[in-house]
C-alpha positions in Angstrom: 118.0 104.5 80.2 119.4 101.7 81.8 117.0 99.0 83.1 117.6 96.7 86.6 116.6 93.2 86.4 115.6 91.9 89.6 114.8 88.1 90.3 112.6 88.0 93.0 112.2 85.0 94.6 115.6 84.0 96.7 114.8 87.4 98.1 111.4 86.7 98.7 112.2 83.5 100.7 114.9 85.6 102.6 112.3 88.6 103.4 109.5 86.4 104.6 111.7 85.7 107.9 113.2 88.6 107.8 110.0 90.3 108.4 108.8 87.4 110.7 111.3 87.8 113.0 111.3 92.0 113.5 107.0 91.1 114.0 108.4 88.6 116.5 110.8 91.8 118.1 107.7 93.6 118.0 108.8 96.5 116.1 106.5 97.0 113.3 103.6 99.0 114.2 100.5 99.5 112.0 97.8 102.2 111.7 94.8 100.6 113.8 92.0 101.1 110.8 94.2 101.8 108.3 96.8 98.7 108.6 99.3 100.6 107.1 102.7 100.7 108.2 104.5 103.6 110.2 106.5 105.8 108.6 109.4 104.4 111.1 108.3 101.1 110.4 108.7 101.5 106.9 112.1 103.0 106.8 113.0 99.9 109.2 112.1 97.4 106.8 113.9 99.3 103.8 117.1 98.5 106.0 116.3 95.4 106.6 115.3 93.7 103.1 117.1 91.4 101.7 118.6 93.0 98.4 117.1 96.3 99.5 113.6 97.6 98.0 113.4 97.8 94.2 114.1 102.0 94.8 116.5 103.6 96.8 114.0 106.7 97.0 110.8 104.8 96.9 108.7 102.4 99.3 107.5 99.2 97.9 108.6 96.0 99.3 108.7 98.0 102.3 105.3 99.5 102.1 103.7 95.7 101.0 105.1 93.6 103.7 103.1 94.6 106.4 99.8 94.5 104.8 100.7 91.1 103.1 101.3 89.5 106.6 98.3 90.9 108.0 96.1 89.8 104.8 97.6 86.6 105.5 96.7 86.4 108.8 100.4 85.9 110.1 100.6 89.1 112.2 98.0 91.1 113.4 98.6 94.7 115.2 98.4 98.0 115.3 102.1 96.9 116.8 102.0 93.9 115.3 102.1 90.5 116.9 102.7 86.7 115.7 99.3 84.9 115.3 99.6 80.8 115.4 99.5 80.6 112.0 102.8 82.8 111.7 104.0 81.3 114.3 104.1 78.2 112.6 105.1 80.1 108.9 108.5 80.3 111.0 108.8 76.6 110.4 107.5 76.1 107.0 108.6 75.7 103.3 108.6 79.1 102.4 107.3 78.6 98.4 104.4 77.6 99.9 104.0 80.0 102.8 104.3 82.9 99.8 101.8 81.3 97.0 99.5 81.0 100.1 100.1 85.1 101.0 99.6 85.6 97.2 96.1 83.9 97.2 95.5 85.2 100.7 95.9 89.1 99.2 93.5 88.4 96.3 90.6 87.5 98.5 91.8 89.7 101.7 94.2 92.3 100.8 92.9 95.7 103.1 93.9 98.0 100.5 92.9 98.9 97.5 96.1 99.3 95.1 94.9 102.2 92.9 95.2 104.3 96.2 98.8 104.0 95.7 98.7 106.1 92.4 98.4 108.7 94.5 98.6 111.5 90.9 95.3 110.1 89.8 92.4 111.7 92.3 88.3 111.1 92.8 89.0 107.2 93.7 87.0 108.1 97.3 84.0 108.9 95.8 80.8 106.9 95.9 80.2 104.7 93.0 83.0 105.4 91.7 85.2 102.6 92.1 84.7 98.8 90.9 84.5 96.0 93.6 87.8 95.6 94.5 88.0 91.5 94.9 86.6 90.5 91.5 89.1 93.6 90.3 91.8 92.1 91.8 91.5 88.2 91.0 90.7 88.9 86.9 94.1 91.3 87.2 96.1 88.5 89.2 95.6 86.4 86.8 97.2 87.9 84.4 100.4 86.1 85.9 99.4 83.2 84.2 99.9 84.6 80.5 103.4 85.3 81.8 106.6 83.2 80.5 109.1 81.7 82.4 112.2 81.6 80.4 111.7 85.0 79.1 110.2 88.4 79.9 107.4 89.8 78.4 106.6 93.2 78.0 103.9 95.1 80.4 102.0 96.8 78.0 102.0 93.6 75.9 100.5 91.8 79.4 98.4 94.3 79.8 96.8 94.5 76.3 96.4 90.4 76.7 94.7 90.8 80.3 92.7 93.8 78.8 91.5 92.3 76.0 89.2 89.6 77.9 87.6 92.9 79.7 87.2 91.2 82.9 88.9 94.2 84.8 88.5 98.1 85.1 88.6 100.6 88.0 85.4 102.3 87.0 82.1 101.2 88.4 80.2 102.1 85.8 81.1 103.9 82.1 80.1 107.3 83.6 82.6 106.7 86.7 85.8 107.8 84.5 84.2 111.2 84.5 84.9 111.2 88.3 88.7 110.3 88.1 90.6 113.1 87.4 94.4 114.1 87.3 95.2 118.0 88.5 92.0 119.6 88.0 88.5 117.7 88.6 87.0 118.8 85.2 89.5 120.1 83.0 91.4 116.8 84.1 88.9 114.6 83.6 89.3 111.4 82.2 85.6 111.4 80.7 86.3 112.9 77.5 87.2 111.9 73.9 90.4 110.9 74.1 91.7 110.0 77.0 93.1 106.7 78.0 91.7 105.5 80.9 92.4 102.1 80.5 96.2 103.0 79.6 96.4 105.7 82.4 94.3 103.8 85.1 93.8 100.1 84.6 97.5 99.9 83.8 98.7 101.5 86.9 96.3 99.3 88.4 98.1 96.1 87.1 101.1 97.8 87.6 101.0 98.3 91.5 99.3 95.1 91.7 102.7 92.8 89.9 105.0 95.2 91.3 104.1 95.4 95.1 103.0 92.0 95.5 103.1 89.9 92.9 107.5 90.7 92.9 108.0 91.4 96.4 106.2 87.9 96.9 108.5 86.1 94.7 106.5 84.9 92.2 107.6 87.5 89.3 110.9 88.7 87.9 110.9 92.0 86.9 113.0 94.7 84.7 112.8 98.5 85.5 113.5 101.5 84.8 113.4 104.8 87.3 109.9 106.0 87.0 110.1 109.2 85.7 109.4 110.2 82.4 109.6 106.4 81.5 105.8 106.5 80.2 105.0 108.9 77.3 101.3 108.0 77.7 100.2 112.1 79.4 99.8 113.4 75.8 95.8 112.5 76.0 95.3 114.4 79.1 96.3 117.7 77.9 97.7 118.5 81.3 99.7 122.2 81.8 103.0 121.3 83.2 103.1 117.4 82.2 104.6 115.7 85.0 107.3 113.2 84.7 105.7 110.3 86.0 102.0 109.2 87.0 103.2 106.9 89.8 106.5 105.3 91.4 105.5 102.2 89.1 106.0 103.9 86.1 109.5 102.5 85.3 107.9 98.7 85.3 108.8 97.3 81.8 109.1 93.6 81.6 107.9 90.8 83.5 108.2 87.0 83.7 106.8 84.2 85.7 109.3 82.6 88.6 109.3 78.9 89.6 106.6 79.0 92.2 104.6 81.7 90.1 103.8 78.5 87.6 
């Protein structure tokens, strides 16, 4: 299968104003409690990137924007609108405006990103996921173990980042009972055998890199479409295996940009 190598962050540079400017035109409109764009909004943006999203079929870049600008106190909505500090991001070195969204999604990001693996059900439960901050910073880091004259592998990252333990989406050991793919008990990820960490935490890192971490500029990727580019179902003993867990499926390599250093 034939991968894509993207490098991210001339685009990046390009998208920050892009999207500055159609907040300025007032035509991106966000769910009120939610902060999530439109559906129109989102289709707008696909037309509008710079490079175009990462899929032609899937929403990424054009999902993340929004809700980067908003975590980043740029724009704030439900149709939103320029704050000061965007206004004055028109104006700015855009490295820095990026590595400051970057840091800014850590700490204020509104959504969790395991929501977006929308195959793997129970995350709404009580107890059942881990605080999402401390989550997120111990996987952001992971960017740090990245080169930058060569890509790296994401299941090599991920077994790196792994390793340390300092990130998993259950709450407690018993919580992976409660996450579940098709059927809540006989697709359970509690028993012997399953890979939550491979099937979960993964796609965790996964939406994490490739929805913010890329569309910010601060990592090169190389992908593949996402379907049936992860063998990693066998575990879950599923009835009709599907051919993908998530639209990140197809992530394969990674390395570090110059202002992800």
């Amino acid at each position: 299968m034939l991968a894509c190598t993207r490098t991210t962050l001339d685009a990046a540079r390009a998208n920050l104003h892009i999207m500055l400017s159609l907040v300025e035109q007032g035509k991106i409109k966000c769910g009120a409690k939610t902060l999530r764009p439109s559906a129109a909004t989102v289709k707008l943006i696909r037309a509008s990137l710079d490079g175009g999203d990462f899929y032609s079929h899937e929403d990424i870049q054009s999902f993340a924007w929004p809700l980067i600008l908003q975590a980043g106190g740029l724009a704030t909505g439900p149709t939103l609108k320029l704050t000061a500090k965007g206004k004055r991001a028109q104006s700015r070195q855009a490295d820095q405006v990026l590595i400051e969204l970057w840091n800014d999604w850590q700490l204020k990001g509104p959504l969790d990103e395991i929501m977006r693996v929308e195959a793997i059900k129970g995350k709404t439960g009580k107890n059942v996921l881990s605080a999402l901050r401390p989550r997120r910073i111990a996987a952001a880091e992971s960017i740090e173990l990245l080169p930058i004259d060569s890509f790296m592998d994401l299941d090599e990252l991920f077994g790196l980042v792994y390793a340390t333990g300092d990130f998993t989406c259950a709450r407690y050991e018993r919580s992976v009972w409660r996450f579940y793919m098709e059927h809540p008990e006989y697709g359970s990820f509690g028993y012997d055998g399953r890979d939550f960490a491979g099937l979960v935490d993964k796609r965790y890192l996964m939406v994490l890199l490739f929805e913010y971490a890329a569309t910010l500029g601060l990592v090169d990727v190389r992908y593949i479409q996402p379907e049936n580019a992860r063998d990693d179902l066998e575990s879950m003993d599923l009835g009709d295996v599907p051919e993908r867990v998530s639209r990140y499926d197809g992530l394969m390599q990674l390395r570090l940009t110059r202002i992800g250093v």
